[in-house]
TIMI-544201 format. One record per atom (N, C-alpha, C): z, x, y; residue number from 1. Coordinates in steps of 0.02 Angstrom, whole numbers, m for minus. Each point is the difference from the previous one (the first is absolute). Layout:
! residues N
zz xx yy k
Z X Y NUM
...
//
This chain:
! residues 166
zz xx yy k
m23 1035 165 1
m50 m51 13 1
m14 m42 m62 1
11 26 m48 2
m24 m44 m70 2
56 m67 m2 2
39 32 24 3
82 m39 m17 3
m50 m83 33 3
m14 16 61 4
m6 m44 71 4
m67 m45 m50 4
m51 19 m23 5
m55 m20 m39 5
34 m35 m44 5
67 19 m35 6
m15 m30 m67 6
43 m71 46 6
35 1 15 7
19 m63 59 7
m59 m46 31 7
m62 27 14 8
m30 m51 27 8
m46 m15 m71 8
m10 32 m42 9
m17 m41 m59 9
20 m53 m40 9
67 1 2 10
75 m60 m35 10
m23 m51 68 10
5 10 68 11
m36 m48 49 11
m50 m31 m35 11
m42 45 m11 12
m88 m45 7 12
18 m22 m61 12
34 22 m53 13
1 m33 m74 13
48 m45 22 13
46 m8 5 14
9 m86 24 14
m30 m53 51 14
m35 36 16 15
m33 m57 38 15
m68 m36 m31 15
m19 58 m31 16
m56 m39 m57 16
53 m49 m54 16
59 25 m28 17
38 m42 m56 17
4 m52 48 17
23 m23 58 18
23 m58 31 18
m89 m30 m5 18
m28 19 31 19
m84 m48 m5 19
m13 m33 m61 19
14 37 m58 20
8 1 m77 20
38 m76 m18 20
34 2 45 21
64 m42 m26 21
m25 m57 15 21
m30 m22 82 22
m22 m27 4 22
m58 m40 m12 22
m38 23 2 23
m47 4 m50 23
6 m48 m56 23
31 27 m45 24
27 m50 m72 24
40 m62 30 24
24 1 44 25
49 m62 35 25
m47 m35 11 25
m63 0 39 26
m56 m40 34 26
m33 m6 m65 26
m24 48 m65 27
m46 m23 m60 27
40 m63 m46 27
64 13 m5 28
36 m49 m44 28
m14 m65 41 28
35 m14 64 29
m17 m73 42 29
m75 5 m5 29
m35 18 38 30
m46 m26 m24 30
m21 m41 m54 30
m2 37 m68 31
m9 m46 m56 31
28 m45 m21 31
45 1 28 32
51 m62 10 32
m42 m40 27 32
m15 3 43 33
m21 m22 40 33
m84 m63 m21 33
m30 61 m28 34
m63 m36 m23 34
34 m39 m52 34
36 30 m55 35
12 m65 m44 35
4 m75 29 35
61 14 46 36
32 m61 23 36
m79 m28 26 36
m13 10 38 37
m86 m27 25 37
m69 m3 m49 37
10 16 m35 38
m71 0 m44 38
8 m34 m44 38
m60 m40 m12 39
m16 m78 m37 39
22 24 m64 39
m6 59 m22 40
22 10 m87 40
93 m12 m23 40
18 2 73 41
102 m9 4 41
5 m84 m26 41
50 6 m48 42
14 m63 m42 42
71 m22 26 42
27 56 34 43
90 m6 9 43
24 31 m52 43
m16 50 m34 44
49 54 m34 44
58 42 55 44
39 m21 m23 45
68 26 25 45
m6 64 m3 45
m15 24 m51 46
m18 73 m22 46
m39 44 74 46
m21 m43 28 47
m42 42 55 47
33 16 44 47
62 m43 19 48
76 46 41 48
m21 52 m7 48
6 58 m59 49
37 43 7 49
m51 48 34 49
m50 m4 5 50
m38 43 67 50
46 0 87 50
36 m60 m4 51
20 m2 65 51
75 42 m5 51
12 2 m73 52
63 49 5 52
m19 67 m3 52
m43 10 m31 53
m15 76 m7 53
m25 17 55 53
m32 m42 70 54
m10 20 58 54
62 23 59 54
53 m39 m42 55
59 m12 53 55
48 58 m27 55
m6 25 m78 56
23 57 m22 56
m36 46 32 56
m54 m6 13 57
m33 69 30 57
19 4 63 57
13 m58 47 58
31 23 64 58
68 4 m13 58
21 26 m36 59
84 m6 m1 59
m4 89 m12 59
m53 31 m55 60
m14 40 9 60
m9 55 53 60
m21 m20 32 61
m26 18 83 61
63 12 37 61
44 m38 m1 62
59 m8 29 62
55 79 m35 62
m21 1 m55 63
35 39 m49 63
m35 67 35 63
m76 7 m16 64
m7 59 37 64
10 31 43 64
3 m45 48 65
0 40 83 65
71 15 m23 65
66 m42 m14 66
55 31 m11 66
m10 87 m46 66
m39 20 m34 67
m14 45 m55 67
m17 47 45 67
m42 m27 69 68
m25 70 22 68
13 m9 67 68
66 m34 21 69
9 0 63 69
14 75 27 69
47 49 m51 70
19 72 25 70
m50 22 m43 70
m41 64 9 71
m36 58 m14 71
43 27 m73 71
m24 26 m48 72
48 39 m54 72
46 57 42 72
m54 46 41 73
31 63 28 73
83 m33 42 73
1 m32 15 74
45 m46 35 74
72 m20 m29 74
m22 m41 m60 75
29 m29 m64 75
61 77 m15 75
m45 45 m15 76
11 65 m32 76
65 35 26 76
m2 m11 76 77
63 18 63 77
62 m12 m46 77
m11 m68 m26 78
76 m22 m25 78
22 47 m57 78
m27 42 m43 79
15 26 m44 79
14 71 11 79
m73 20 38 80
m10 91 m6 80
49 1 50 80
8 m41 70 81
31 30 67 81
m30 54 34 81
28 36 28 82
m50 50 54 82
m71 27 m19 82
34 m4 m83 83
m72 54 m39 83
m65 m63 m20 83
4 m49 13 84
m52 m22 14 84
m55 8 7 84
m44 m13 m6 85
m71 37 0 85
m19 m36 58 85
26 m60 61 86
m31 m42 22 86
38 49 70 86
33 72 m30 87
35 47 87 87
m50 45 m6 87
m52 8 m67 88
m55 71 3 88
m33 m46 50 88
m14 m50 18 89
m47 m16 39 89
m2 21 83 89
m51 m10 48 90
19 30 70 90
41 m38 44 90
6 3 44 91
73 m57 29 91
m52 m41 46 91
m52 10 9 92
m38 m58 16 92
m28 m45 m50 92
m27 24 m54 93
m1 m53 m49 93
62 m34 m29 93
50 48 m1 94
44 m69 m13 94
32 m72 41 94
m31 55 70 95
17 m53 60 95
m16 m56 m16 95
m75 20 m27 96
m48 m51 m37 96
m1 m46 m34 96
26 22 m33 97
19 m34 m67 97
39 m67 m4 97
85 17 47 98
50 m9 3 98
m13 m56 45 98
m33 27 72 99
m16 m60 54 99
m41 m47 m51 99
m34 2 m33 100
m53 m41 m40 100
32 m59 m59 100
35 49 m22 101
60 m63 m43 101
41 m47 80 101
23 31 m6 102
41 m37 74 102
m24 m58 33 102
m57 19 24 103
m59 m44 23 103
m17 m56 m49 103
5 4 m57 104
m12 m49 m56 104
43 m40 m24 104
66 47 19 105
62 m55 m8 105
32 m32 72 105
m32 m7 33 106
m5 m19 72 106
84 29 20 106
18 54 m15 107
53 59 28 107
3 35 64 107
47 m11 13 108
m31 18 88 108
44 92 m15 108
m32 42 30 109
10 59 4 109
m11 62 56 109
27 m48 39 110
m10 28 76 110
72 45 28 110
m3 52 29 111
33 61 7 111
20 37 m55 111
m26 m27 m79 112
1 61 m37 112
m57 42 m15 112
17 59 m37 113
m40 50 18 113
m3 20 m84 113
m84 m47 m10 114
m13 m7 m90 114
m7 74 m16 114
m44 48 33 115
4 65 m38 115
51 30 m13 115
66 m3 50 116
42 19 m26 116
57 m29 m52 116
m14 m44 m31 117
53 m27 m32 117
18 30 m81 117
53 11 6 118
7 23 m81 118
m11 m62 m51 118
26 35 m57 119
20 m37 m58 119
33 m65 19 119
62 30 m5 120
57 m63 4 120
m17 m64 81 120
m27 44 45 121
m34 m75 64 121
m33 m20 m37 121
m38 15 m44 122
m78 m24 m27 122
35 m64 m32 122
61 11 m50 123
27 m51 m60 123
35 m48 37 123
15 16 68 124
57 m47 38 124
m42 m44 37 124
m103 21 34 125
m26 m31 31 125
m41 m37 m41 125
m20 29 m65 126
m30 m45 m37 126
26 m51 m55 126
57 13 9 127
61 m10 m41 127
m17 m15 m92 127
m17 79 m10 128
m31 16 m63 128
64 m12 m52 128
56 21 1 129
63 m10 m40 129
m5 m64 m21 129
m15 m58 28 130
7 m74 m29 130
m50 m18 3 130
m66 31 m11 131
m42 m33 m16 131
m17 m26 m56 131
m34 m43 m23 132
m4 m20 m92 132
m58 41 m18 132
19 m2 m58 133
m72 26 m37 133
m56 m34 m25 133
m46 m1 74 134
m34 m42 m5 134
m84 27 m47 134
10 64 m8 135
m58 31 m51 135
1 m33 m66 135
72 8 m12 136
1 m7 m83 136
16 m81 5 136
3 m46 34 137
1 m71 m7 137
m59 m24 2 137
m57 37 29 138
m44 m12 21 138
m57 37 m70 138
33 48 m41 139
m44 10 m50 139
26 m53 m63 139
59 m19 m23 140
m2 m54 m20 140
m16 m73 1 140
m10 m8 60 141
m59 m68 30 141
m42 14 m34 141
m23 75 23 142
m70 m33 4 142
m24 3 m84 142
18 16 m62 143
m9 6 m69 143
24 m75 m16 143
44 m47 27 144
31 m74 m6 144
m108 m37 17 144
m4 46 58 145
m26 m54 43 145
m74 17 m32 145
m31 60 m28 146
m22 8 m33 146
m34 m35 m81 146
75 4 m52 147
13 m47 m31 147
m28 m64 m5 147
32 m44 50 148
4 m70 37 148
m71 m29 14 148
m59 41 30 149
m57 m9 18 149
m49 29 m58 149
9 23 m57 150
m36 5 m23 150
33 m49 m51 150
36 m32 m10 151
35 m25 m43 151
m51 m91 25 151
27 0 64 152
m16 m72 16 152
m85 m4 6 152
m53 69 30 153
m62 14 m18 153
m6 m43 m71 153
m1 54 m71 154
9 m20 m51 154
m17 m62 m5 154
84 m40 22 155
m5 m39 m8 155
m57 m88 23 155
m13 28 54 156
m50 m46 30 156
m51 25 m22 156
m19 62 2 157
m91 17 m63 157
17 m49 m58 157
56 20 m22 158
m7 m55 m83 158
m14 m81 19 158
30 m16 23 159
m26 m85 16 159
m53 15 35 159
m27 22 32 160
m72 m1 34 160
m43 m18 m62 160
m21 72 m42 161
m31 6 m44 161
25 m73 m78 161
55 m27 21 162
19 m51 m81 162
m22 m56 41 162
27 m10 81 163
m31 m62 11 163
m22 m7 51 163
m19 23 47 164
m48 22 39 164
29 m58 77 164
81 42 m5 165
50 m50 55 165
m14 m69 m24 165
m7 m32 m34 166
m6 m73 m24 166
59 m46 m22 166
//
């Protein structure tokens, strides 16, 4: 049962990271936003880059759901194989599990039979062998993208404060 918990926690924790994401996508436009509209905007070019760092943040978004489209326990199949920690689980939760990705990748999976599937169905239906590695592309984004926004932050605090967008 812990196995099944720590699965719906990586759930609920991405689904708060996706709100997250958004979130910053809607705070960056926005201020974009007021600049462009508020009597203190002179036409500094400089104020773009709120609309990029909004459009980096949905590009972000895009990056994530790829990051957490499969579960880790899932991911894991491709390596451990049978010994998996995602076969300690009961064959209804993986029914679970399995119908649940499926369902998300709009996969149709009708007359198979998810509790029973081994290893190797698992890599042929999810087609884990060619998948990219979308963890570790996705942890280098995000230190770029990181970078990038505090970099271009920075940078718009400093002209704020030298000339007050003028």
């Amino acid at each position: 049962m812990h196995l099944y918990s720590q699965y719906l926690k990586e759930k609920q924790d991405n689904k708060r990271t996706s709100t997250l994401i958004r979130f910053l996508s809607v705070c960056f436009l926005a201020t974009f936003l007021y600049f462009l509209f508020s009597v203190s905007y002179t036409a500094n070019p400089s104020i773009v880059i709120f609309n990029y760092l909004a459009l980096l943040t949905s590009v972000s978004g895009i990056l994530f759901y790829k990051m957490s489209e499969l579960p880790n326990m899932v991911l894991n199949i491709k390596e451990e194989g049978d010994s998996a920690d995602f076969f300690q689980l009961e064959p209804t939760q993986r029914q679970t599990i399995l119908n649940s990705i499926c369902e998300g990748r709009n996969q149709s999976v009708e007359g198979l039979d998810l509790k029973a599937l081994n290893a190797k169905e698992i890599n042929t239906l999810l087609r884990l062998e060619t998948r990219t590695n979308w963890k570790l592309i996705g942890k280098i984004y995000f230190m770029i993208y990181i970078l990038t926004v505090v970099g271009f932050c920075s940078h718009l605090a400093y002209l704020y404060f030298t000339t007050g967008f003028e």
